[in-house]
C-alpha positions as CSV (number, residue, x, y, z in Angstrom):
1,X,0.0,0.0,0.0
2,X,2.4,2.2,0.9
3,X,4.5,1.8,-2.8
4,X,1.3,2.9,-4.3
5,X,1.0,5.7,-2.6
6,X,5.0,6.4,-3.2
7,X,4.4,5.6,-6.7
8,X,1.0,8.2,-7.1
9,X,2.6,10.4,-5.3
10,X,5.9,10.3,-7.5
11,X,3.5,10.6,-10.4
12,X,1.7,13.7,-9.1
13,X,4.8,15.6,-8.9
14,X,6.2,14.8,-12.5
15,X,3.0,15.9,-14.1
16,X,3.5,19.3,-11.8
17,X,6.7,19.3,-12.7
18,X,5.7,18.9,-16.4
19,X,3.1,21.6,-16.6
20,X,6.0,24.1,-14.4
21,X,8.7,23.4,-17.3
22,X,5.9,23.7,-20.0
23,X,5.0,27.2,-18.6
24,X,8.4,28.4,-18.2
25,X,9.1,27.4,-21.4
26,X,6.2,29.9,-23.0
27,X,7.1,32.7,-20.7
28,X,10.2,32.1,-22.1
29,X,8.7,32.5,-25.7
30,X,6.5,35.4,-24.7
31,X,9.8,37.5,-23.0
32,X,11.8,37.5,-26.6
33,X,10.8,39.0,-30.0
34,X,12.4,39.4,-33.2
35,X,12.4,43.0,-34.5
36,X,12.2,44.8,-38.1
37,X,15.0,47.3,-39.3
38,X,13.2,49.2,-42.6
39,X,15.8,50.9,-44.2
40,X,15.5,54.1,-46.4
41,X,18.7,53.7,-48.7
42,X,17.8,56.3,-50.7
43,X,17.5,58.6,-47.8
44,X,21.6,59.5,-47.3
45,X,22.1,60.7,-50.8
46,X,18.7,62.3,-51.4
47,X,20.5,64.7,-48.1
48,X,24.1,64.9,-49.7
49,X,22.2,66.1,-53.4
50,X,23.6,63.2,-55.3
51,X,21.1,61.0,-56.1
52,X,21.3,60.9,-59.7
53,X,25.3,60.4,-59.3
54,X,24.6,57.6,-56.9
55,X,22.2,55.8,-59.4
56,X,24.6,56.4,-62.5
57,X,27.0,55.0,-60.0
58,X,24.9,51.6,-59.7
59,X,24.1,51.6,-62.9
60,X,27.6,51.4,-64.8
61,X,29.6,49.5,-62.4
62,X,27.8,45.9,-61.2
63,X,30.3,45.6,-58.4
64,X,29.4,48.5,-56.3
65,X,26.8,47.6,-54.3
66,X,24.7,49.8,-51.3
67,X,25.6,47.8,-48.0
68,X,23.7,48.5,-44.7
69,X,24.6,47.3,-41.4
70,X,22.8,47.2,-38.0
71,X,24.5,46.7,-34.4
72,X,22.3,46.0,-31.4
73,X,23.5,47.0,-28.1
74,X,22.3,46.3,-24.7
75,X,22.1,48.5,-21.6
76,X,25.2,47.8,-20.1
77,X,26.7,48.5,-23.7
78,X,27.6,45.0,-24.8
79,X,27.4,44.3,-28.5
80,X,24.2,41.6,-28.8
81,X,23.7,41.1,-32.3
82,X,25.1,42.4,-35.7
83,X,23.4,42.3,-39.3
84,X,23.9,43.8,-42.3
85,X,22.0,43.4,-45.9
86,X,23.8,44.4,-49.5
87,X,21.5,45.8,-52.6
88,X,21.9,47.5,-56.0
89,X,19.2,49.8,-55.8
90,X,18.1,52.3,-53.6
91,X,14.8,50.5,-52.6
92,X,14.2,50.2,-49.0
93,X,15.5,47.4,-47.2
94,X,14.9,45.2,-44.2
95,X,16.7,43.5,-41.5
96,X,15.1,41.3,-39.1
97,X,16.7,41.1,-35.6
98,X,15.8,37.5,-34.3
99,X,15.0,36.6,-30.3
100,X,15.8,39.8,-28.1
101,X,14.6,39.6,-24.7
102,X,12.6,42.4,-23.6
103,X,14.5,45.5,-22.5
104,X,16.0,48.7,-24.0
105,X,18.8,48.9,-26.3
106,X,20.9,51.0,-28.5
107,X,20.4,50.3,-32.1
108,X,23.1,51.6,-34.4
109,X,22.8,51.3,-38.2
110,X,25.2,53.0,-41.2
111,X,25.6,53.2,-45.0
112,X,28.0,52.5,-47.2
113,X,29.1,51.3,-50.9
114,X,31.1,48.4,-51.0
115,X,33.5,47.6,-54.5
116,X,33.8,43.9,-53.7
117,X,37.3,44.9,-52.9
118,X,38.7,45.8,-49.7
119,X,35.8,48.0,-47.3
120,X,36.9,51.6,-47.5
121,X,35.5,51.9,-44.2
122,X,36.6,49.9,-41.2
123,X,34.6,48.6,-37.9
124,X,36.3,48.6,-34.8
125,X,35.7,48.1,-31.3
126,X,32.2,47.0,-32.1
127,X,31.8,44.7,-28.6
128,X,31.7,47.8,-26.4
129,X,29.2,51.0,-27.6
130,X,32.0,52.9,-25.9
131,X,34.7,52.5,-28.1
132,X,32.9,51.4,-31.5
133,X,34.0,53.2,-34.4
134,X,34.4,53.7,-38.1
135,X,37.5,54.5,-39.6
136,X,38.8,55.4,-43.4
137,X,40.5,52.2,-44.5
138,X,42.8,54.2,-47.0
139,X,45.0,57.1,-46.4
140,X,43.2,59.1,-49.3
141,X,39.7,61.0,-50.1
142,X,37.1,58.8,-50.1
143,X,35.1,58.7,-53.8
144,X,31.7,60.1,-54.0
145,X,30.0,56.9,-54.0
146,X,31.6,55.5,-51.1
147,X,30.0,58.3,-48.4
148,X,28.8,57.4,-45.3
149,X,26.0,58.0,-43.4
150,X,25.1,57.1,-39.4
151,X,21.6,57.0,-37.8
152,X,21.7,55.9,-33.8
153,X,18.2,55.0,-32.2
154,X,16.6,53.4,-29.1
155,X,15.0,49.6,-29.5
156,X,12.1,48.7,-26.8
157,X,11.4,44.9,-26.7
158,X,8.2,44.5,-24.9
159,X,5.3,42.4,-25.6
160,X,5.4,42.8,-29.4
161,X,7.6,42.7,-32.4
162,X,8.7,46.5,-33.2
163,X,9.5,48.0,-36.4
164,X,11.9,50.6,-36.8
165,X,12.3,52.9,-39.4
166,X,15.9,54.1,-40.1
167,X,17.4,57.1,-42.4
168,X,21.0,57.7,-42.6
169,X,22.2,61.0,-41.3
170,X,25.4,62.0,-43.7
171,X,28.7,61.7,-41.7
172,X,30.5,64.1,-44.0
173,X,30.2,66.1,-47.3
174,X,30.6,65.7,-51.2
175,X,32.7,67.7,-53.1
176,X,32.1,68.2,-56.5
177,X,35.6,68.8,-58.3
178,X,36.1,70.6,-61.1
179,X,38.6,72.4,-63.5
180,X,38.0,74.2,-67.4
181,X,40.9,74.9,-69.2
182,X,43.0,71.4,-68.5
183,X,43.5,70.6,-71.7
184,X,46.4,68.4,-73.3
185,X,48.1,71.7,-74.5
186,X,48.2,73.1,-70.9
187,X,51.1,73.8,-68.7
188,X,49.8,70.9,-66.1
189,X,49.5,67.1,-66.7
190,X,47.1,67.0,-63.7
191,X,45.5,68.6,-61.0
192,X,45.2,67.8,-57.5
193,X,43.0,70.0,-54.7
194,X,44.5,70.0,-50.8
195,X,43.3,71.0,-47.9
196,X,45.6,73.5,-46.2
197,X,45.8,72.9,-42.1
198,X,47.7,71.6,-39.7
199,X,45.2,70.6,-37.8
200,X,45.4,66.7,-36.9
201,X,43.6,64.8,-40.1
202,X,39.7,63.4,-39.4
203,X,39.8,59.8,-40.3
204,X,36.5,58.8,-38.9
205,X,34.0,59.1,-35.9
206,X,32.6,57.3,-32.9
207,X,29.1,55.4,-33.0
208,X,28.2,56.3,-29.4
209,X,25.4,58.5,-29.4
210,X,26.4,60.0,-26.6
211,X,29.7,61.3,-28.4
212,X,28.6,64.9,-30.0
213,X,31.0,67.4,-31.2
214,X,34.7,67.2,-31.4
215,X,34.1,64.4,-28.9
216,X,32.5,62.2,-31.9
217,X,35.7,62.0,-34.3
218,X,38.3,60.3,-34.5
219,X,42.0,62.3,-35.4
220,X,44.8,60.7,-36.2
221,X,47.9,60.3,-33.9
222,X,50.6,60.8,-37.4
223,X,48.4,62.6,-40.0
224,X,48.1,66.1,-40.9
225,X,44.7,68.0,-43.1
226,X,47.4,69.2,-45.7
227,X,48.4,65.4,-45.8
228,X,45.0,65.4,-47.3
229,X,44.1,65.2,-51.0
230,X,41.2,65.4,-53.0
231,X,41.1,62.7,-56.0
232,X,43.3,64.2,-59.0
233,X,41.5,65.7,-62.0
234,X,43.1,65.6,-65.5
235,X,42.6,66.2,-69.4
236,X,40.9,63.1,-69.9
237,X,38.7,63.4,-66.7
238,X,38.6,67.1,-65.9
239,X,35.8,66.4,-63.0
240,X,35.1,63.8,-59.7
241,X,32.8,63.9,-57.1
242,X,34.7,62.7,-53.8
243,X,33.2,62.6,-50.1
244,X,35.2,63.8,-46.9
245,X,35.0,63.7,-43.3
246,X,37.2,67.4,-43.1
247,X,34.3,69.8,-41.9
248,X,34.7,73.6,-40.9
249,X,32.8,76.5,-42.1
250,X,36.0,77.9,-43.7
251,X,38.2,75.3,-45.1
252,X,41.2,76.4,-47.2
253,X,42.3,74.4,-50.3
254,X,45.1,74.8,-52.4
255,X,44.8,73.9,-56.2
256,X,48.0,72.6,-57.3
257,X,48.9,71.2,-60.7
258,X,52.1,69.1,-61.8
259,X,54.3,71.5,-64.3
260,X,54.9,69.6,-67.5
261,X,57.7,71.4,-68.1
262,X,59.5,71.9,-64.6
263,X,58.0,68.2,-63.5
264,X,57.1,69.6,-60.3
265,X,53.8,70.7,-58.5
266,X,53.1,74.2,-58.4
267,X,50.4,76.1,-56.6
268,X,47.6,77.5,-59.3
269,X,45.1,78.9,-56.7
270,X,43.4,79.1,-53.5
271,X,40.1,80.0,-51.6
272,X,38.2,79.3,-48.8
273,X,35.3,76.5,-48.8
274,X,32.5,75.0,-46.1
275,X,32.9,71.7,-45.8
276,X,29.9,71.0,-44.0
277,X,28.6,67.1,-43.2
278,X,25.4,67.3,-44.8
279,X,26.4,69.3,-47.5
280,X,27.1,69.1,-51.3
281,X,29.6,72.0,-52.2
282,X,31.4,72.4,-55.4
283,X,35.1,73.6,-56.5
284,X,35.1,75.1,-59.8
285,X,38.2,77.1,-61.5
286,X,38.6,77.9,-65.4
287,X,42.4,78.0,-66.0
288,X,41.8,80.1,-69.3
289,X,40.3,82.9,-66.8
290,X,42.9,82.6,-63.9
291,X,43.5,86.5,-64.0
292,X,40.0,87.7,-63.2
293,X,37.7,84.8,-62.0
294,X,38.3,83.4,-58.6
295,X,37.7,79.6,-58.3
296,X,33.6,79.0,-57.2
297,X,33.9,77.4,-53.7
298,X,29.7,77.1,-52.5
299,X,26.7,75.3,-53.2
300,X,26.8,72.5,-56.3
301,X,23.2,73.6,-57.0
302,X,24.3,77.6,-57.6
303,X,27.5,76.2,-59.8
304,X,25.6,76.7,-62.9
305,X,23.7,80.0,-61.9
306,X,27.0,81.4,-60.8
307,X,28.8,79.5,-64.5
308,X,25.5,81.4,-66.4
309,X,26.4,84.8,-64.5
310,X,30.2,84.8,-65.2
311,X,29.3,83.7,-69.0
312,X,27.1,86.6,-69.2
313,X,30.5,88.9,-68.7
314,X,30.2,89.6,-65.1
315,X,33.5,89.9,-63.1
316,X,33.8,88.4,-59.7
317,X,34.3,91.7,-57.8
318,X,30.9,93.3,-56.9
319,X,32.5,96.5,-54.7
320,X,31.0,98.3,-51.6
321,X,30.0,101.8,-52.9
322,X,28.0,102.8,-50.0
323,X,29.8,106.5,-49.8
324,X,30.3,107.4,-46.2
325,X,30.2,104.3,-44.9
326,X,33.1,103.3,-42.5
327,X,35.8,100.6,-42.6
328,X,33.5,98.2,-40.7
329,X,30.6,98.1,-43.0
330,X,32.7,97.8,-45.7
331,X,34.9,94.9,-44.2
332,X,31.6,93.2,-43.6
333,X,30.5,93.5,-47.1
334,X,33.6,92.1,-48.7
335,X,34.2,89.6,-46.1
336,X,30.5,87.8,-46.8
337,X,31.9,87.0,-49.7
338,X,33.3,83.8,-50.9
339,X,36.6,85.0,-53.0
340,X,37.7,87.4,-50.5
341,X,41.4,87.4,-49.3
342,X,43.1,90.6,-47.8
343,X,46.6,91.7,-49.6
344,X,47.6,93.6,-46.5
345,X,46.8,93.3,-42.7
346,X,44.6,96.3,-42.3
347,X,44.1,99.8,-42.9
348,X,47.1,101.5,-44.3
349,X,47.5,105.1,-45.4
350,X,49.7,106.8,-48.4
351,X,48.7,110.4,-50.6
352,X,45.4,109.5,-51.4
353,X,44.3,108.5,-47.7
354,X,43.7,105.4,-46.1
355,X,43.3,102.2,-47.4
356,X,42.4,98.6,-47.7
357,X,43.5,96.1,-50.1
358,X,41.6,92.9,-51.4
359,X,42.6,90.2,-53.7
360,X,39.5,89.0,-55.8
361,X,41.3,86.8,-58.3
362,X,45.2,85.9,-59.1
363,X,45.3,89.2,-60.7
364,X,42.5,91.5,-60.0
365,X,41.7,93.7,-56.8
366,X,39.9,95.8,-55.2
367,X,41.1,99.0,-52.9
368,X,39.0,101.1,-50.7
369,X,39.6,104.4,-50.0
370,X,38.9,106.5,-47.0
371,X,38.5,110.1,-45.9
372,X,39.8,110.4,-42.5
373,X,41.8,108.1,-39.9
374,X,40.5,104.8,-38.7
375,X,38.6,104.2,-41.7
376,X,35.8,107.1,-41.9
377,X,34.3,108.6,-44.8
378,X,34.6,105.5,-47.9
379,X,35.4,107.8,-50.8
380,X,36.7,106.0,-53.8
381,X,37.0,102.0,-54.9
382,X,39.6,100.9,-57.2
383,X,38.7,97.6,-59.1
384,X,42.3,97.0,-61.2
385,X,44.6,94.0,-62.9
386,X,47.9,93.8,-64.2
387,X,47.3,91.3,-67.0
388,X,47.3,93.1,-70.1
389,X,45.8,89.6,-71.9
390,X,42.5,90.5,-70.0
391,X,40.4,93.1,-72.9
392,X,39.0,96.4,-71.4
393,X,35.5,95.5,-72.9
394,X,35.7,92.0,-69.7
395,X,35.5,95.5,-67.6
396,X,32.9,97.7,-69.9
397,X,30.8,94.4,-69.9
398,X,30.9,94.0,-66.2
399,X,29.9,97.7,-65.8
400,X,27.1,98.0,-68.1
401,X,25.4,94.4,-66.4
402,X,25.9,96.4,-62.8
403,X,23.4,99.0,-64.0
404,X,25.4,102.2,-65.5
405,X,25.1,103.6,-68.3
406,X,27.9,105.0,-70.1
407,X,28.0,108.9,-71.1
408,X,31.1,109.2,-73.0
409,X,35.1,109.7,-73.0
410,X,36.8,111.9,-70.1
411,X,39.5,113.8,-71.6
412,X,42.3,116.0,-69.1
413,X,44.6,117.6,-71.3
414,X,46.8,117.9,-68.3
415,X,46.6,113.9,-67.8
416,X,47.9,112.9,-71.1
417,X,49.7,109.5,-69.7
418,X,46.5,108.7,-68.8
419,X,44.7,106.4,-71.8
420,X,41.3,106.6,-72.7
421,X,39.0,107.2,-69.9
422,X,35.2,106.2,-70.5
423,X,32.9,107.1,-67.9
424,X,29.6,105.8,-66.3
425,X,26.9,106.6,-64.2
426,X,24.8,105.2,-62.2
427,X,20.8,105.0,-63.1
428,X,20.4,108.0,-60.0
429,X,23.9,109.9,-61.4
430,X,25.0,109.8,-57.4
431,X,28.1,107.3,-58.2
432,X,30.2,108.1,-61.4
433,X,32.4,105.3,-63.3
434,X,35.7,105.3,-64.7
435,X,37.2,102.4,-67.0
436,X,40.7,103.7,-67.8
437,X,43.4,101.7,-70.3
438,X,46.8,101.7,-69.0
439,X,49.4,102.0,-71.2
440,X,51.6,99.5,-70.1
441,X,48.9,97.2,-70.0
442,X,45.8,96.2,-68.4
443,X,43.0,98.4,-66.4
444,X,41.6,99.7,-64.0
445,X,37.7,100.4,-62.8
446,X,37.1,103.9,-60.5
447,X,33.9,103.9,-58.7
448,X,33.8,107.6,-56.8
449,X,30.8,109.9,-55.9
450,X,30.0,112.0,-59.0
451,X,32.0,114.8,-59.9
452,X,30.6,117.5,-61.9
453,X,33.7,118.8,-62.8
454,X,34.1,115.6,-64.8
455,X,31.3,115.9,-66.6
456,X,32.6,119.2,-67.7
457,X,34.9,117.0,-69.9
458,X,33.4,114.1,-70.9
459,X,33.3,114.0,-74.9
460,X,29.8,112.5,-75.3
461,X,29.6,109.6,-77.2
462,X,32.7,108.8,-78.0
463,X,34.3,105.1,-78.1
């Protein structure tokens, strides 16, 4: 009697057991879900303005592909899961994340082009959020097609399967490079662009969302921004698109080219540009015009206004001729500008008063004239070059699409080294202007409040 009992008792408490195991084992199932990355691949160039470039890009060369990648992160920061998912379109994607438990964590997700080659980007430290990181795998620029783009978001598994939707934020910018003029009769085989600084070179960023600011790249221990080249540009392909993680409001680059001749590099030009993540700019310069046309540095999307402008026979200098107005306003008009360079350090005084000097382009400036001490009283502007291949009628062209209208030749009697001076007013006659020939070569453009006294001499019509 007593085994019976052992036995039902035995019995009871295997079935309990059983239906205990069974019900851990759905809890179980009901604490972990699989989750949904959607990707938007389209997003990341749709922000960097180069979508069309990205689908040429796709298009011509079956081995670049779009790649996306995810990392999963718990709360103490561990690395839980990793996926990633390749395409040849920019059709939204998905990931699926498979058994998280419920809780919080840190989903990270970038985008990328891949060659089928080597990765231009690298991952490392991906176990810890704290030290994960993307790095350039090359020493170089980084093509167009090869940008990258972040996105960071929180993941809550509770008591469903969650879909997340994910656009790329761009980690850096595109540069559209460009240069007329580099023919295979030129003085340069090839040009390169640099960026001038010797500030420690950015050669990639941190994943940890809590990283912001300087604080979220990644500088190298060896590598200086002047170590840094843009691909080169030559006759046979006289433009690239390349992306970079360099960012500042005012960058400076230096366009150099290789000398046939001397087999050297030499500098050609250089200006300021914004290299801003996020952004599409451009760098534009026409060798044939390297006297009067500063290289474009902006936008991409105004290149072709700004090309449509200069074609139209407008020079790059656009002066201050607010009369009266002191040093400051004047500094702050020229300086909005994206050409400007000052060819001294600040005001300087001679005969005609005091005076500041701006370059515009390799050979053509512009000087402002003042009144009295400490830059009072703006009284004259001198738009000049010294390249006697540039014609006077770039400068009567340039005049006449500002708005004056021209009234005839000045002649001085006493001011016979002087050559031909034609002269222009403004639509309100308040601001008179002077186009003079130099003998020796080249011109110069005089913008001054009008003088009667001139007037007194012009020879209407003339020229």
């Amino acid at each position: 009697m007593k085994g019976s009992i052992w036995a039902a008792a035995t019995t009871c408490c295997m079935a309990i057991a059983s239906v205990l195991l069974t019900s851990c084992d759905e809890n179980s199932l009901l604490t972990s879900w699989n989750a949904t990355v959607r990707i938007n691949t389209a997003a990341l160039y749709e922000k960097l303005e180069m979508t069309d470039f990205m689908v040429e890009q796709l298009a011509e060369k079956d081995y670049i592909k779009v790649t996306d990648s995810v990392l999963v992160y718990d709360q103490q920061g561990q690395l839980v899961d990793r996926q990633g998912i390749e395409t040849t379109s920019l059709q939204s994607v998905s990931i699926d994340l498979e058994a998280l438990p419920q809780g919080t964590y840190t989903l990270v997700a970038w985008q990328t082009a891949s060659s089928g080659v080597d990765p231009w980007w690298w991952l490392a430290g991906a176990d810890q959020l704290a030290t994960a990181r993307l790095v350039q795998s090359y020493p170089s620029t980084i093509a167009g097609q090869y940008a990258i783009g972040l996105c960071t978001t929180t993941l809550s598994i509770g008591s469903e399967a969650p879909v997340i939707d994910v656009e790329m934020e761009p980690m850096g910018s595109v540069v559209d490079i460009s240069v007329d003029g580099l023919t295979p009769e030129c003085d340069y085989s090839y040009a390169s662009l640099v960026i001038w600084s010797e500030e420690p070179r950015v050669e990639g960023f941190y994943l940890n969302p809590a990283c912001s600011g300087e604080d979220r790249w990644v500088y190298s221990d060896t590598r200086k921004e002047s170590d840094l080249s843009f691909g080169a540009v030559s006759p046979s392909m006289p433009a690239r698109t390349d992306f970079t993680l360099s960012h500042g409001e005012k960058k400076r680059v230096r366009l150099y080219g290789y000398d046939k001749t001397a087999k050297a590099r030499q500098l050609i030009i250089s200006a300021d540009i914004a290299l801003n993540p996020g952004t599409h700019a451009a760098f534009y310069f026409d060798l044939d015009r390297i006297s009067f046309q500063p290289p474009y540095t902006g936008p991409a999307a105004e290149l072709a206004a700004w090309k449509a402008k200069r074609d139209a026979g407008y020079l790059v200098s656009d002066p201050c001729v607010d009369w009266g107005a002191d040093y400051q306003t004047v500094r702050n008009r020229v300086e909005s500008r994206m050409w400007w360079r000052a060819a001294n350090d600040d005001l300087e005084q001679d005969e005609n008063g005091w005076f500041r000097y701006y370059t515009a382009a390799k050979r053509l400036y512009e000087v402002y004239y003042f009144a009295e001490a400490g830059g009072k009283d703006l009284f004259r502007v001198f738009v000049f070059t010294s390249d006697d291949t540039v014609p006077v009628e770039v400068a009567a062209e340039h005049i006449f699409l500002q708005g004056y209208g021209f009234r005839g030749v000045l002649y001085h009697p006493q001011e016979k080294e002087v050559g031909l001076c034609y002269v222009y007013l403004s639509a309100d006659e308040k601001t008179e202007v002077q186009i003079i020939e130099r003998g020796a070569g080249g011109w110069e453009i005089i913008y001054m409040p009008t003088e009667p006294e001139d007037l007194a001499h012009i020879i209407p019509g003339f020229g």
